[in-house]
N, C-alpha and C positions, 0 to 999 in steps of 0.2 A: 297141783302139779300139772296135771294136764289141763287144764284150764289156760294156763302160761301159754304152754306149747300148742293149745288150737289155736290161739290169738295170733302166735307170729306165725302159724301157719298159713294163717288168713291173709296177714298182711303182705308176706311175702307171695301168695298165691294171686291175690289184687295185684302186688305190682307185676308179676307176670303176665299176667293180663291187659295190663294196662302199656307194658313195652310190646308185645305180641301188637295190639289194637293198634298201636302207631306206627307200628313197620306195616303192616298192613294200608292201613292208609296211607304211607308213604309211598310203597308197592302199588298202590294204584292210583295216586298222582302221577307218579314217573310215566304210568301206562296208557293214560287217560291223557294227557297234557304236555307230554315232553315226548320228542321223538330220539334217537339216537342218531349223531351224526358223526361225521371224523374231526377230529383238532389237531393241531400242531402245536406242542409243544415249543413256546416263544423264550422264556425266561424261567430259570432254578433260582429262589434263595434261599439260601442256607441259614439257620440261625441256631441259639440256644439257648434253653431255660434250665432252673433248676427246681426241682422238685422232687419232694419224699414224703411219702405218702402221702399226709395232706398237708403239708407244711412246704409252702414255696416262697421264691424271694417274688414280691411286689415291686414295682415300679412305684416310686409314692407321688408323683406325678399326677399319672394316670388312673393310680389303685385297682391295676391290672398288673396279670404277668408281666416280668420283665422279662424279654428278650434281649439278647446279649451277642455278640460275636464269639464265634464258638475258641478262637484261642484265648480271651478271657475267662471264659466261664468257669475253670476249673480253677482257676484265682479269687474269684469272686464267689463262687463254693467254698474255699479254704478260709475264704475271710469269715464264711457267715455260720462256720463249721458244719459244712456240709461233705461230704466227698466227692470224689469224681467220677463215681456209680447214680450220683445225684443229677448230672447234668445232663441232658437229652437235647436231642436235632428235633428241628421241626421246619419243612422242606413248604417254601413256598413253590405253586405249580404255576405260570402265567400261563394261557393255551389263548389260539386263534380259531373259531370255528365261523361255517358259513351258516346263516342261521334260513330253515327250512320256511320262513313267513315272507322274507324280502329278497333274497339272495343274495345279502349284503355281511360283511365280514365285519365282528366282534371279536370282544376280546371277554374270557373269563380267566376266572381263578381258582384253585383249591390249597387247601394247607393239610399237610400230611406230619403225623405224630409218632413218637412212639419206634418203633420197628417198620423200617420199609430199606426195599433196594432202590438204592439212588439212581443206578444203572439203568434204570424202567423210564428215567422221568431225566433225560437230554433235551437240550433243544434241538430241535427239528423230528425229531421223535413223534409218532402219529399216536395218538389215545379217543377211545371213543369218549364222548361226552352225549349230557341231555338238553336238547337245547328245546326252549318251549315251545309250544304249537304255535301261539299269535302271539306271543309277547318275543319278538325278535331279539331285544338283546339280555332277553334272561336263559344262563344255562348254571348247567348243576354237573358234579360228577356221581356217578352212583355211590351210596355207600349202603344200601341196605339190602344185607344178606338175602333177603328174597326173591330180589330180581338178578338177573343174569346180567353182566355185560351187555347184552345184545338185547336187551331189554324186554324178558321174556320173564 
C-alpha cells in the first residue's frame, strides 16, 4: 500500500521539478537574451475550437485542431454531440515592434486560449513584448509566471 503511494509520490514530485527547471530556464532566457520593448497591437483574430477534456474535434486534413468561425462552432458541436460549454475562443494577437539590434520594425505574434479579456488586446493598443538581443526579428510574449512584465 504504501509502496503504490511513494511511487506516485515520486513521480509526481520529478515532474515538479522538472516544470520548475523549465520555467527557470525560461526565466533566464527571457533575461539573458531578450530585452522588453513596446508593440502595437496591428491585428485581432477571433476563432473557435471545440474541446472537452481530452476529446476534440480534429481537422482530418491536417490532423490538427480544427478551428472554426465562432458562429458555426456551436453547430458543429451539436453535430458531433458536443455542447456549447464545449466551444472556446482563441484570440490571435498580430503586434509591430521596433527590434533593439537594428532599429528596424517587425512584425510578431501570439495566440491566447482559454479565459482572456479581449478589451486588453485592440489594435493600436501598446503591450510590452520580448524582442531578442541580436536576432532582430525574433520576439516572444511573456508567459512564464516568474518573470514580470517588465522583465524582472
Amino acid at each position: 500500500m504504501f509502496g503504490n503511494l511513494k511511487i506516485k509520490a515520486t513521480v509526481i514530485g520529478g515532474i515538479v521539478v522538472v516544470l520548475f527547471g523549465h520555467m527557470l530556464h525560461d526565466a533566464n532566457d527571457l533575461k539573458t537574451n531578450y530585452k522588453t520593448v513596446d508593440a502595437s497591437i496591428t491585428k485581432v483574430t477571433i476563432d473557435c475550437y471545440i474541446k472537452k477534456r481530452r476529446r476534440k474535434i480534429i481537422d482530418s486534413r491536417t490532423n490538427k485542431m480544427a478551428y472554426m468561425d465562432c458562429e458555426i462552432a456551436p453547430l458543429v458541436a451539436a453535430k458531433h454531440d458536443y455542447s456549447e460549454h464545449d466551444v472556446h475562443k482563441r484570440a490571435t494577437i498580430q503586434y509591430r515592434y521596433t527590434s533593439p539590434v537594428d532599429k528596424r520594425m517587425y512584425d510578431g505574434s501570439f495566440e491566447l486560449t482559454g479565459r482572456f479579456k479581449l478589451e486588453k488586446y485592440v489594435p493600436g493598443t501598446n503591450i510590452n513584448v520580448y524582442a531578442h538581443k541580436t536576432k532582430p526579428t525574433d520576439s516572444r510574449r511573456n508567459s512564464n509566471p516568474l518573470v514580470g512584465e517588465n522583465g524582472v
